[in-house]
N, C-alpha and C positions, 0 to 999 in steps of 0.2 A: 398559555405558553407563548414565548415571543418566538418575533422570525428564526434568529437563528438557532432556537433550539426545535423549529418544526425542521430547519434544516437537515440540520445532527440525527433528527430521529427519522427525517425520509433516506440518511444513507443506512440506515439497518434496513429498509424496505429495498429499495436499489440491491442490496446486497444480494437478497434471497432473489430478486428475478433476474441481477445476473449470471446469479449459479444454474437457475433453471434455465437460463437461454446457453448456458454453457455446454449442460448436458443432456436437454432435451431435444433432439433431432427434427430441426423443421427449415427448411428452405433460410438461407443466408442468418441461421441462427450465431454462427462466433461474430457477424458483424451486430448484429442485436446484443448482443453479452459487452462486445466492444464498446458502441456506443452507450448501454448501461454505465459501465464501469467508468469510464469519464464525466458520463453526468454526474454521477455519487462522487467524484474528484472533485469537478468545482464545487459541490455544496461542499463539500470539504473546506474550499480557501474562501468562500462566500461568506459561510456563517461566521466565519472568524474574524472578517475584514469588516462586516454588518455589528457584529458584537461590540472589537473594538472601537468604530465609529459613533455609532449609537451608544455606547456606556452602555451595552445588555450584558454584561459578563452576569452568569450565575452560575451558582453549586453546580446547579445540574450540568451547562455548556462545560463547566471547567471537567467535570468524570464523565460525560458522555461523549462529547466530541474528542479524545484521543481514544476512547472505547470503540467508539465506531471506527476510527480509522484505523485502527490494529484488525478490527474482526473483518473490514475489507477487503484490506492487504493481505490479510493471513489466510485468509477464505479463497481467496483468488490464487495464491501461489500452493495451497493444498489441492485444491481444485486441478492446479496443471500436474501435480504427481501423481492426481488419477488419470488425465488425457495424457500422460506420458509428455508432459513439454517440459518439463524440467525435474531437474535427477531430485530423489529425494533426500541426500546429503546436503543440499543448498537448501533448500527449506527447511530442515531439523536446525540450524542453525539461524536462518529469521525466526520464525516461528519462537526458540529458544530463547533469546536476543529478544524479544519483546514481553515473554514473561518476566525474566529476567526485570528486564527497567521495571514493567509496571509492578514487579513485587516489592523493587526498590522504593516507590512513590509510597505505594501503602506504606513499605516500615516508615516513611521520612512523614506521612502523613500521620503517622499511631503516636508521631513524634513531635507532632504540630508546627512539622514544617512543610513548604512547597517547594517543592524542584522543579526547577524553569527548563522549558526545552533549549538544547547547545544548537549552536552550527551546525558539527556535525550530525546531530539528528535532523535536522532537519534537511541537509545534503542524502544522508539515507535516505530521508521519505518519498526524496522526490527520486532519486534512482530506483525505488522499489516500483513506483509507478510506472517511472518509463519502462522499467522492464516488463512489467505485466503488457503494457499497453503495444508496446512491440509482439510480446508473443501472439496475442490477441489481432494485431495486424498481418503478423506471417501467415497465423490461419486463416483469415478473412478473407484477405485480397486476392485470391482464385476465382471469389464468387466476382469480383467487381470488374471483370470481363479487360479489355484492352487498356481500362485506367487504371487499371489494378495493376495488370503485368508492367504497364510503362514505368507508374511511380515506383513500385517495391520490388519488379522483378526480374530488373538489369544484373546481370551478371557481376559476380566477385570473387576469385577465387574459384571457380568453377560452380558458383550456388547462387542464387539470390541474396541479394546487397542486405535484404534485409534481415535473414538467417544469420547474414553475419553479425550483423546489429544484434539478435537474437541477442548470441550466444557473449559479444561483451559488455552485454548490459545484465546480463542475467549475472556474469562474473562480476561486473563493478557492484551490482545490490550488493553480492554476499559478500564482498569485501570492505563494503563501506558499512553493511550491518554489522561487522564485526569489529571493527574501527570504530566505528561511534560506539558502541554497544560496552566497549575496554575501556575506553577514555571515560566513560559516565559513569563506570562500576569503581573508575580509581580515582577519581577525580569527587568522588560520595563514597568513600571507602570507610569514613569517620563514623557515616550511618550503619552498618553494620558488625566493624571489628572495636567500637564500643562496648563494654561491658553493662551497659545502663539500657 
């Protein structure tokens, strides 16, 4: 197995210990979960810049590395509608929004074709991140004592700066999950209201 597919497969590991540092109760555990989830990020752009450099593209990188990066994302943001950090209306729609493509990929794949990632997916992928990574930060930074309060906990609105960050990064994901999500369902529309 080359680098970047030990990559891809150490973010399924990352995954499962940032969901146990999420929900298992131990001293500055959401900054443990936090810093998880970022590491499993960069392997994320790692493996894919080391692929392309290297000429490692294989079968496995091309179905495992968006595999993984969907059961991250999706894990993380199901994970906060059991901690209560986000409504679960906004996630039935990511969540949905990624079935959706990747069943599109399958029919275009039964079909011997490849569907290339857009823009706008890839503008999604990264505001799903930032928004995990903010909520991840609102809950953290109490534990990080006076460089906690200084950087994230200046006042806005009457609340911390960074709650408000929360909450329109959490509204830009779902709204660009579902913008990118329309434009690649019509834009590959051929693939499925085809009768062949």
């Amino acid at each position: 197995m080359n680098l970047p597919n030990k990559l891809t497969t150490s973010r399924f590991v990352l995954t499962a210990l940032f969901l146990i540092a999420l929900f298992v109760k131990f001293p500055m555990n959401e900054t443990v979960a936090l810093a998880l989830f970022v590491l499993a990020s960069v392997t994320d752009w790692l493996d894919g810049a080391i692929a392309r450099q290297r000429k490692l593209i294989t079968s496995f990188g091309i179905l495992m590395d968006p595999l993984a990066d969907k059961i991250l994302t999706c894990s993380a943001f199901i994970a906060f509608v059991g901690t209560r950090q986000i409504a679960a209306w906004m996630v039935v729609i990511i969540v949905s929004r990624e079935l959706a493509i990747t069943g599109l990929r399958l029919l275009a794949a039964s079909k011997n074709q490849v569907l290339a990632a857009e823009g706008f997916g890839k503008h999604k992928t990264i505001s799903q991140i930032t928004a995990i990574i903010a909520i991840l930060v609102e809950a953290g930074y109490p534990q990080w004592g006076p460089v906690g309060q200084a950087l994230f906990g200046a006042p806005v609105f009457g609340q911390p700066w960074v709650a408000v960050f929360v909450e329109v990064s959490k509204v830009s994901a779902v709204a660009l999950t579902l913008l990118s999500g329309g434009i690649y369902l019509w834009r590959n529309r051929g693939l499925y209201l085809s009768e062949n």
